[in-house]
N, C-alpha and C positions, 0 to 999 in steps of 0.2 A: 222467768215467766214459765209457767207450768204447761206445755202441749198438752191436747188431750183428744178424741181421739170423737167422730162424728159418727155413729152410727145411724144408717138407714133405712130400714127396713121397709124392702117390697112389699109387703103383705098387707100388714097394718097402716101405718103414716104413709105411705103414698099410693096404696093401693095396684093392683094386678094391673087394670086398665090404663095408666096412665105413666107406661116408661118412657115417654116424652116429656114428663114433665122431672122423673127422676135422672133421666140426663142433663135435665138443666139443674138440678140441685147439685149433682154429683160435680159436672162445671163451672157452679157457683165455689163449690167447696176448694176443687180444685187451685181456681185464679186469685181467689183468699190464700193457697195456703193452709188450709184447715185440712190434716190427716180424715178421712172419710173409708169408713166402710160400708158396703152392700150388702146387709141381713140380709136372709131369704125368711128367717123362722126367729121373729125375736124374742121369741119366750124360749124358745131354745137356748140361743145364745145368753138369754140373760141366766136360766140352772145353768150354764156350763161358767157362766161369770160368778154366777155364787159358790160351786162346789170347790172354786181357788178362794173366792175372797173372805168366805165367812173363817175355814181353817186361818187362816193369815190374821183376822181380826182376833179371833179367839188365841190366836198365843200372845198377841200384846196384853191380853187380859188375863191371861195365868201365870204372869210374870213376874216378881217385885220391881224391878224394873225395864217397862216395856221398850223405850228407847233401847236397851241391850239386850231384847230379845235374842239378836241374830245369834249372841255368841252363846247362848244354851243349848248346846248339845242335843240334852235329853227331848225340848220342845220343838227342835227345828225336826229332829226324826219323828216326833208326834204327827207333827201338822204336815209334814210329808208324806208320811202315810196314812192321813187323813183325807189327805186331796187326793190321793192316790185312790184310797176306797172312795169316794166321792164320784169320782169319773167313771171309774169301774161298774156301781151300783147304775149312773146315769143308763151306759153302755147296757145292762144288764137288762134295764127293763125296756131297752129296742132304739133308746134315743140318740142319733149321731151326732158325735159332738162335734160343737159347733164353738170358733171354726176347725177345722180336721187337726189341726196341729196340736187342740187338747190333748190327743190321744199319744201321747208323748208320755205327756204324766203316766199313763196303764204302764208302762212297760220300761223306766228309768228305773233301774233299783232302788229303793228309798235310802242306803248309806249317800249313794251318790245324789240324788235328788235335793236330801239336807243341806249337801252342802251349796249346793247351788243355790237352793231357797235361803241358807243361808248369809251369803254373796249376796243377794239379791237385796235382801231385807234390811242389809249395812249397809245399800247403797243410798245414793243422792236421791232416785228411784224410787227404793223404798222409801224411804224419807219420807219423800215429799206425795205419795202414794198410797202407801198403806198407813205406816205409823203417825201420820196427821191427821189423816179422813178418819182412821180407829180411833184415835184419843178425843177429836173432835166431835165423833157421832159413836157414843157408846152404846146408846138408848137404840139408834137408827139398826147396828151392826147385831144387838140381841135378838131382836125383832127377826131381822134376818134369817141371822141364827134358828132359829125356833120354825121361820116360814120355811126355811129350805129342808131342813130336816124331817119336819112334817110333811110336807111336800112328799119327799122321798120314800118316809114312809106309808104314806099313801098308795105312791105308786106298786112298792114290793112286795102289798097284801096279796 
């Protein structure tokens, strides 16, 4: 069974004035069991969720085959340093990434990053993660693709 991971956002979905009622959600989540996090900014969080997930989607697609992406070399050093410019560009135009431990990606060398992203993407993890939700939602992850880039380019005019 897949875990997956509750996000909550102050701002928007429960609003500023009401952290009486996001401590009961958050205690709701809790006594379920259901992993939960407290966004402060979740448009933030979600550019810092796509500058990892769209690189990661896009190497199952430049593949021949995407199930053994991890073990290409040439694509895992791509898409590492793609997420790596990704987070950087984010940073650059004033935005903190969110949550702080993004900023990990800026400053891992990308030999070493590959291969971790590597690791990652041959796991059960990955699996069931990335390489299902990409091969499942091509149409959804282009789409992506395109809004986040755009996006970005937006921002760096």
């Amino acid at each position: 069974m897949a875990v997956s991971v509750v996000l909550i956002s102050m701002y928007s979905a429960i609003r500023r004035n009401s952290s009486k009622r996001l401590v009961q959600l958050a205690t709701i989540f809790k006594c379920a069991r259901i992993p939960y996090q407290i966004v402060k900014d979740m448009h933030i969080w979600q550019l810092c969720h796509l500058a990892m997930v769209v690189p990661i989607a896009d190497a199952y697609y430049e593949t021949e085959i995407p199930e053994r992406v991890g073990i290409d070399k040439k694509i895992m050093l791509h898409t590492a340093r793609q997420m790596k410019t990704n987070f950087s560009l984010l940073t650059d135009t004033g935005i903190k990434l969110s949550p702080p431990k993004m900023n990990l990606f800026r400053f891992i060398p990308i030999p070493i990053f590959s291969i971790v992203l590597s690791s990652i993407v041959q796991s059960k993890f990955g699996n069931v993660f990335m390489y299902q939700h990409s091969m499942k939602a091509p149409d959804e992850m282009r789409v992506l693709h395109e809004q986040f880039y755009g996006y970005i380019e937006k921002l760096n005019i």
